[in-house]
ZAFI-385400 format. One record per residue: x, y, z of N, C-alpha, C, O, CB in turn. Coordinates in steps of 0.2 Angstrom, whole numbers, plus 5000, padded with zeros to 4 digits. Glycine has a CB too. Layout:
residues N
R   nx   ny   nz  cax  cay  caz   cx   cy   cz   ox   oy   oz  cbx  cby  cbz
R    X    Y    Z    X    Y    Z    X    Y    Z    X    Y    Z    X    Y    Z
...
END
This chain:
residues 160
R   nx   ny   nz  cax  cay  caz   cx   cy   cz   ox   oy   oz  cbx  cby  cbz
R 4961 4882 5325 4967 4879 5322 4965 4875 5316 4959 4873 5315 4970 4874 5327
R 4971 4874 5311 4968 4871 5305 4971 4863 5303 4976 4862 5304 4970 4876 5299
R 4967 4859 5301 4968 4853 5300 4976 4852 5296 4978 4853 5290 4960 4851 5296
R 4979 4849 5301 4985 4846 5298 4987 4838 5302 4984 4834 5306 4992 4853 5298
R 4993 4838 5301 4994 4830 5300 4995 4830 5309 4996 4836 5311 5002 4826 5294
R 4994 4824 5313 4995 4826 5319 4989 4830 5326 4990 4831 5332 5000 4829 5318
R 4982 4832 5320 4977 4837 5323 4971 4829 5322 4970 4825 5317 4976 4847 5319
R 4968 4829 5328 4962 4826 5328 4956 4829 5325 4956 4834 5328 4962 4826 5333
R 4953 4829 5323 4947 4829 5317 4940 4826 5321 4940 4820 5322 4950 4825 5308
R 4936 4832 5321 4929 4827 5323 4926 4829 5316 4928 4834 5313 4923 4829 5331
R 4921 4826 5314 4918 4827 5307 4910 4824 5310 4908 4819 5314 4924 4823 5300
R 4906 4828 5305 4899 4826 5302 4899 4824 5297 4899 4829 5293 4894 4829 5301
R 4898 4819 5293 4897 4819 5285 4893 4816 5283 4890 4813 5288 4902 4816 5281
R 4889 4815 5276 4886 4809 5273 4889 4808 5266 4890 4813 5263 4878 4810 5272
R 4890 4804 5263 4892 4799 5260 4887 4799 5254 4881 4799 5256 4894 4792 5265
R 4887 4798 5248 4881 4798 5242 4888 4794 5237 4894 4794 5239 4877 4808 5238
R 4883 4791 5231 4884 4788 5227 4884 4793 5220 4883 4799 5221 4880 4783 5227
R 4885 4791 5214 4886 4798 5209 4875 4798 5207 4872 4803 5205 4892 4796 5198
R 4873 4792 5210 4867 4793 5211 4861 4796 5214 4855 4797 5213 4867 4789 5211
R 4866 4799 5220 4863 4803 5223 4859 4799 5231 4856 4801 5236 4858 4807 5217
R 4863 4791 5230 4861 4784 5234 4866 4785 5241 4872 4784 5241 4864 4776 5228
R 4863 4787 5247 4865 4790 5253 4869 4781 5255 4866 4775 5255 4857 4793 5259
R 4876 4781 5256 4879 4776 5257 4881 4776 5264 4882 4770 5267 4884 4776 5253
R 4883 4783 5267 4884 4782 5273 4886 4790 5279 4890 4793 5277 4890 4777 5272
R 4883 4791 5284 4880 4795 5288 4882 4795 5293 4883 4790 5296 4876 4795 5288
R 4884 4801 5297 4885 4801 5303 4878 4804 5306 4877 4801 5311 4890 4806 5305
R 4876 4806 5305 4869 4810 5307 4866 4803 5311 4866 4796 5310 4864 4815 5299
R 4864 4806 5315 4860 4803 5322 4862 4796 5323 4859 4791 5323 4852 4803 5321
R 4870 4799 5325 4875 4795 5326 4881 4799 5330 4880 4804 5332 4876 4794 5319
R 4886 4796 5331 4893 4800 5334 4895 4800 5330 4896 4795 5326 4897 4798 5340
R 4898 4810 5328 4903 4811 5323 4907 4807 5324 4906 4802 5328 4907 4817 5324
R 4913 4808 5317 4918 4802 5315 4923 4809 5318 4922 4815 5317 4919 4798 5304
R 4929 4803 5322 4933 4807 5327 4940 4801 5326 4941 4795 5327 4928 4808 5337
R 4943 4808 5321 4949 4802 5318 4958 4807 5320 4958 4813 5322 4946 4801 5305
R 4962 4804 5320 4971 4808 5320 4970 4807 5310 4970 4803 5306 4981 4800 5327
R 4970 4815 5309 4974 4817 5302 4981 4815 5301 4986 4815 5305 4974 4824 5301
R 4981 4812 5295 4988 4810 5295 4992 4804 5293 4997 4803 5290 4990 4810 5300
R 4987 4799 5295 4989 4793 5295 4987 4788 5293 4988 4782 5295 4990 4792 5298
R 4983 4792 5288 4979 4787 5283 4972 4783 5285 4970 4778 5282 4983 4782 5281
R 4968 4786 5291 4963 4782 5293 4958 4785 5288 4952 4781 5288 4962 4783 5301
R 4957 4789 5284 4953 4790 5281 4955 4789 5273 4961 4791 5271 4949 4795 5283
R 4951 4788 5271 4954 4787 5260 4958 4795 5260 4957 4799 5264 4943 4787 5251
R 4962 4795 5254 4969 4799 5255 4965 4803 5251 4970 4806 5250 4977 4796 5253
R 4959 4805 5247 4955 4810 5243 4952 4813 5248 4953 4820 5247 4949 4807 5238
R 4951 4811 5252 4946 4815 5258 4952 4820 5264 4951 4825 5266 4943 4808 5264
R 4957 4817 5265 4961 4820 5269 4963 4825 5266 4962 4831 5269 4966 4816 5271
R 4966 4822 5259 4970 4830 5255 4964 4836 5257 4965 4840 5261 4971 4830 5245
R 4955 4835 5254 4951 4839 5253 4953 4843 5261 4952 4849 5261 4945 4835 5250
R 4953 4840 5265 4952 4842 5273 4956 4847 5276 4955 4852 5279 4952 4835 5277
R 4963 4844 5274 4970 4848 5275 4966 4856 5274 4962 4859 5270 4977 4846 5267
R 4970 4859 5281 4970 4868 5281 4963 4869 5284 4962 4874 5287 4969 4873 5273
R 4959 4864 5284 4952 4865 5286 4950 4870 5293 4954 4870 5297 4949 4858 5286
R 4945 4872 5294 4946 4874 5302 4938 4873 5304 4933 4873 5301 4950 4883 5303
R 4939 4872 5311 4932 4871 5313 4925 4875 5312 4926 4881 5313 4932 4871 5319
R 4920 4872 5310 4916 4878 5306 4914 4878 5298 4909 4880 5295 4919 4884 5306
R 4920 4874 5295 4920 4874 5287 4916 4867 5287 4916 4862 5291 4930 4874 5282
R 4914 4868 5279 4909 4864 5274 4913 4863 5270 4916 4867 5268 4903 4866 5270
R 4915 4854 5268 4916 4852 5265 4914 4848 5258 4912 4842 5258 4919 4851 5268
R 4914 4851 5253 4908 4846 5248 4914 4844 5242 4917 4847 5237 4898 4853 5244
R 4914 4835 5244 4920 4834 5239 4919 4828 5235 4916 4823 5238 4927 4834 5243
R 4920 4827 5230 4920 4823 5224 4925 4819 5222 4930 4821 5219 4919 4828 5219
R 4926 4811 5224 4935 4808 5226 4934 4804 5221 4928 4802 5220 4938 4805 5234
R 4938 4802 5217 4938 4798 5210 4942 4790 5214 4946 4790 5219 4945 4803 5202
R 4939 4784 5211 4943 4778 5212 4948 4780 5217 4948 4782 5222 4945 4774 5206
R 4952 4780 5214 4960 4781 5213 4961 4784 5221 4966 4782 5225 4963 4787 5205
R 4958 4788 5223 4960 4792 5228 4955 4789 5234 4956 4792 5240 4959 4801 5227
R 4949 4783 5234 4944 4782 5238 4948 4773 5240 4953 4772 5244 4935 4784 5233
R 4943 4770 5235 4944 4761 5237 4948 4760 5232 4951 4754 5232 4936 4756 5236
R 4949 4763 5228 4952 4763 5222 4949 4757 5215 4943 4755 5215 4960 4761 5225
R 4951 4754 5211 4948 4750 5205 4946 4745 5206 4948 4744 5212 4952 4748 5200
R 4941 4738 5205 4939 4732 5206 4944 4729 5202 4946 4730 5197 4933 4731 5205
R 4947 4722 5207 4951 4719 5203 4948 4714 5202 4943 4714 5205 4956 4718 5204
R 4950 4708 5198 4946 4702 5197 4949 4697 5200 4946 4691 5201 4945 4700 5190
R 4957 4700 5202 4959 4693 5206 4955 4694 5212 4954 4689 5213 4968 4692 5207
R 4954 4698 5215 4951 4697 5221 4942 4694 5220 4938 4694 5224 4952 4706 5225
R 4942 4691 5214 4936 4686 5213 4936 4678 5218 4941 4675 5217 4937 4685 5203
R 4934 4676 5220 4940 4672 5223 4931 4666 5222 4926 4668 5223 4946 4674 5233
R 4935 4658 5218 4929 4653 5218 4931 4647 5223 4936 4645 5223 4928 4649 5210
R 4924 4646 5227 4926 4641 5233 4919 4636 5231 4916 4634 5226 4926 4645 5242
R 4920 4634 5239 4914 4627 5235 4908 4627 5241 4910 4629 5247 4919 4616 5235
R 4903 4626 5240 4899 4627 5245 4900 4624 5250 4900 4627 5255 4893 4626 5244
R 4903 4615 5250 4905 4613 5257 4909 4617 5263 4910 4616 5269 4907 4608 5255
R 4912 4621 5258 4920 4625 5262 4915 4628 5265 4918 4633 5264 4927 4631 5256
R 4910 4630 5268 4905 4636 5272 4902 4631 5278 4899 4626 5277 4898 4638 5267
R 4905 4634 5283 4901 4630 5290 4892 4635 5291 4889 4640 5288 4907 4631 5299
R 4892 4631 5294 4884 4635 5298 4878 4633 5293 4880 4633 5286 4885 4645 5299
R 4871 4631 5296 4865 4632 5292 4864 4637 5287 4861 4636 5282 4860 4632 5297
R 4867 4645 5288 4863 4648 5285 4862 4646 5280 4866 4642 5277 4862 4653 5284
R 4858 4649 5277 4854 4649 5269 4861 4654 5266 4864 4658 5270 4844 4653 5268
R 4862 4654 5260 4867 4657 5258 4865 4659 5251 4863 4655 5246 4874 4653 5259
R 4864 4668 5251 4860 4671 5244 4868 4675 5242 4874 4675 5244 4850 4677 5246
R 4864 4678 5237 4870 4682 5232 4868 4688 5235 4863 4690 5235 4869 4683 5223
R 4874 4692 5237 4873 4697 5241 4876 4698 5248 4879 4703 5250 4867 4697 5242
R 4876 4693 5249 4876 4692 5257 4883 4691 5258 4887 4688 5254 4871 4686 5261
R 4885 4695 5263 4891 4697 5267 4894 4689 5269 4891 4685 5271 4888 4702 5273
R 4900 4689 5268 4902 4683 5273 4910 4685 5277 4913 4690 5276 4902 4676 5267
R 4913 4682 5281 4917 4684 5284 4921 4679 5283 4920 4674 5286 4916 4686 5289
R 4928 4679 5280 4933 4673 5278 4939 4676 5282 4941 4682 5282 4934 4672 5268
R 4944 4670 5286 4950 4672 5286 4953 4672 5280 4951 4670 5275 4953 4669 5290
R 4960 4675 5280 4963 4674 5275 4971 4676 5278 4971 4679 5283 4960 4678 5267
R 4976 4675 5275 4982 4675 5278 4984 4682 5280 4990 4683 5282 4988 4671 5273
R 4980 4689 5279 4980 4694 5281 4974 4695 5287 4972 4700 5288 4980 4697 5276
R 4972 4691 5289 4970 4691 5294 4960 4691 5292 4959 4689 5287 4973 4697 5297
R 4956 4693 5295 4948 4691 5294 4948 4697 5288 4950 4703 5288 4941 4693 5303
R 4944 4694 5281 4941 4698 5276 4933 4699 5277 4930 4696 5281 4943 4694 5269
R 4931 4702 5274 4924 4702 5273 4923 4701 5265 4922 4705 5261 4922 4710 5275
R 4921 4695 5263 4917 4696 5256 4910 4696 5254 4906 4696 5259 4919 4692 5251
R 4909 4697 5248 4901 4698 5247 4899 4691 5239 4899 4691 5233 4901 4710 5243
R 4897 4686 5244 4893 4682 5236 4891 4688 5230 4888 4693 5229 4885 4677 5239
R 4895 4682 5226 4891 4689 5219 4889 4685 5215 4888 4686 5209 4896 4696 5214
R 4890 4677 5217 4888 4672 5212 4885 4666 5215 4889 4664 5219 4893 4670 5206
R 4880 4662 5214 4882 4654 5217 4877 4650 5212 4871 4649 5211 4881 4653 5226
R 4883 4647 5208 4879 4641 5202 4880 4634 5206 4886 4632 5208 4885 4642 5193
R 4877 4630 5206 4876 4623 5209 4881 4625 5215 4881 4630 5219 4879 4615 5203
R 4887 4620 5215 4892 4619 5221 4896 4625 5222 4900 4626 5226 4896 4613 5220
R 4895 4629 5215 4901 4633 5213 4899 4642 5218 4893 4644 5218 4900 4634 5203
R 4904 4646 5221 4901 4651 5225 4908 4655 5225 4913 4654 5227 4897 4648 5233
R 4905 4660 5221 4912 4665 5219 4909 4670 5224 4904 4672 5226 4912 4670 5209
R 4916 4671 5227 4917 4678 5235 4921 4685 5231 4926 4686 5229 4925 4674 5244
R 4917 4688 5233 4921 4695 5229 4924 4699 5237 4921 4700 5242 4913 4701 5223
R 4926 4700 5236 4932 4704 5240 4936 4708 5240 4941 4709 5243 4936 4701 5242
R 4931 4713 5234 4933 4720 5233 4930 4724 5238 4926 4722 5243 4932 4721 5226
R 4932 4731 5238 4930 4734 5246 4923 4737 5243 4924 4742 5240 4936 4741 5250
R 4917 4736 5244 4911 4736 5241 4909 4744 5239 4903 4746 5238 4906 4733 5245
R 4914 4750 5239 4913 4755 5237 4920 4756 5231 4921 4762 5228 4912 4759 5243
R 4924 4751 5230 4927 4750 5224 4926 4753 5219 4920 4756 5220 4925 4745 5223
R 4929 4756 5212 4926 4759 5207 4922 4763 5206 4920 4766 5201 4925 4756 5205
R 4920 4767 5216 4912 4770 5216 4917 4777 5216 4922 4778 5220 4904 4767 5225
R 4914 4782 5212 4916 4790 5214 4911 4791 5220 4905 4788 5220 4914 4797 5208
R 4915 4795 5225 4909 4796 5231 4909 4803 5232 4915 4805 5231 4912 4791 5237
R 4906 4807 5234 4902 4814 5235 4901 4813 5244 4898 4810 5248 4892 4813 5229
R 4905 4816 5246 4906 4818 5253 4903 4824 5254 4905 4829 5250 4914 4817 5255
R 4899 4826 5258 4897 4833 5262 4898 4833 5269 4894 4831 5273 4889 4834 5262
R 4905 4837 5269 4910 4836 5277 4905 4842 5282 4902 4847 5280 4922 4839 5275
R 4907 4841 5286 4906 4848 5290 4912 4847 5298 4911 4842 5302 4895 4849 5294
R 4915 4851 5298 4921 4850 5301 4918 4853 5310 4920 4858 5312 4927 4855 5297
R 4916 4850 5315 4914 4851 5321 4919 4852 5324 4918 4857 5328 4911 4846 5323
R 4925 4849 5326 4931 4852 5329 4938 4849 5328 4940 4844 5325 4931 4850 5336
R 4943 4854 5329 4951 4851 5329 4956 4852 5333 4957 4858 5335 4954 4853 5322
R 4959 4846 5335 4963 4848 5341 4970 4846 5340 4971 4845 5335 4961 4845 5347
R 4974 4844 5345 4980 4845 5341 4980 4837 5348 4978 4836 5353 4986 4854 5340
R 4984 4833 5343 4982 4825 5345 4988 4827 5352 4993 4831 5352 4985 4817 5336
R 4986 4821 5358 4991 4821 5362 4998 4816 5359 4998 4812 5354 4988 4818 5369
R 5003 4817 5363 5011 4811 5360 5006 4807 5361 5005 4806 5355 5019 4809 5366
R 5003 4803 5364 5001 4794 5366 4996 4792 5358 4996 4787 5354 4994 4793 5376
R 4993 4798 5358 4989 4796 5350 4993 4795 5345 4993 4790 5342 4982 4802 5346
R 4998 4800 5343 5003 4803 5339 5006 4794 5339 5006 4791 5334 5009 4810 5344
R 5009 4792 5346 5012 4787 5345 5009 4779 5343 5012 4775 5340 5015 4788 5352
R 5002 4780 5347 4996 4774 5344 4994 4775 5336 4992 4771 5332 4988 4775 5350
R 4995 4781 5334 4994 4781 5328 4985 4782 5325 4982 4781 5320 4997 4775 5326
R 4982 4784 5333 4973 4784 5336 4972 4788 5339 4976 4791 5342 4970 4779 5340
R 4964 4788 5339 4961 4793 5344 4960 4790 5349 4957 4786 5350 4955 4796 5342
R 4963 4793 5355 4961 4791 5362 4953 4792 5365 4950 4797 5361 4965 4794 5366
R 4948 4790 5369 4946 4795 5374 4941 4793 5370 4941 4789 5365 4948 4803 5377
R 4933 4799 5373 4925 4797 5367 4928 4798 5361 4933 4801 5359 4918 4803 5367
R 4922 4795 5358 4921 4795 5350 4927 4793 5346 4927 4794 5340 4921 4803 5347
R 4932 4789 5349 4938 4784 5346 4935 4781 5341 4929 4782 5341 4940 4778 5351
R 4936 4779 5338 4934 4773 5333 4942 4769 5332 4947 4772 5331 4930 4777 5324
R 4940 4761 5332 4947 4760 5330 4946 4754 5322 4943 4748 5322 4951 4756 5338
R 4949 4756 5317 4948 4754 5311 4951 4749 5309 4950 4747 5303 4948 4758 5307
END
């Protein structure tokens, strides 16, 4: 059967930068086991996927726009180091986890001058073209209850 909106999708992939910088893998790992359709994966990937059938290689090339899409600067956001509970030590880089009125964000220090500690909160593959090498392992045709959850039930669920 071929991959359309409503069909469950198990996939292998790995993930590269235009650098050729391995960003992210299933391999020695559990396939990614997603419902086509409804946007659980970046909308460059899905199109590329559509028709697909179990068995096919997928080797695809997704511009901003169709992935994380542009970095913005409003999502720059300057706080104050006291605003930070907990001992850790707090470097440039490092991941932190903020609510925000949408619910828990993840940002990434990208600056901290004296008291001053800019959180970037762009999605850290942002701006990045990304080089997918799909391999399509199986497709099934989603039950009503996923259809209706808008998820994969049962193994290999993931919920995003």
């Amino acid at each position: 059967m071929n991959i359309a909106a409503h069909t469950v999708v198990t996939l292998n992939y790995t993930l590269k930068d235009s650098d050729g910088v391995l960003l992210d893998t299933s391999e020695g790992r559990q396939p990614l086991v997603y419902l086509h359709g409804v946007g659980a994966l970046i909308p460059g990937l899905e199109k590329e996927l559509d028709d697909k059938q179990k068995g096919d290689q997928v080797i695809a090339v997704i511009q901003p726009e169709d992935a994380y899409g542009s970095r913005r600067d409003d999502l720059l956001k300057l706080v104050s180091k006291s605003g930070f509970q907990g001992d850790e030590e707090m470097h440039e880089g490092m991941q932190v986890q903020l609510q925000t009125e949408h619910g828990p964000a993840i940002a990434i220090i990208s600056k901290i001058e004296g008291d001053d500690v800019t959180l970037d909160l762009n999605h850290p593959l942002a701006d990045m073209v990304l080089h997918f090498d799909v391999t399509v392992v199986d497709v099934r045709p989603a039950t009503d209850e996923e259809i209706s959850h808008g998820h994969v039930h049962g193994p290999g669920g993931h919920h995003h």
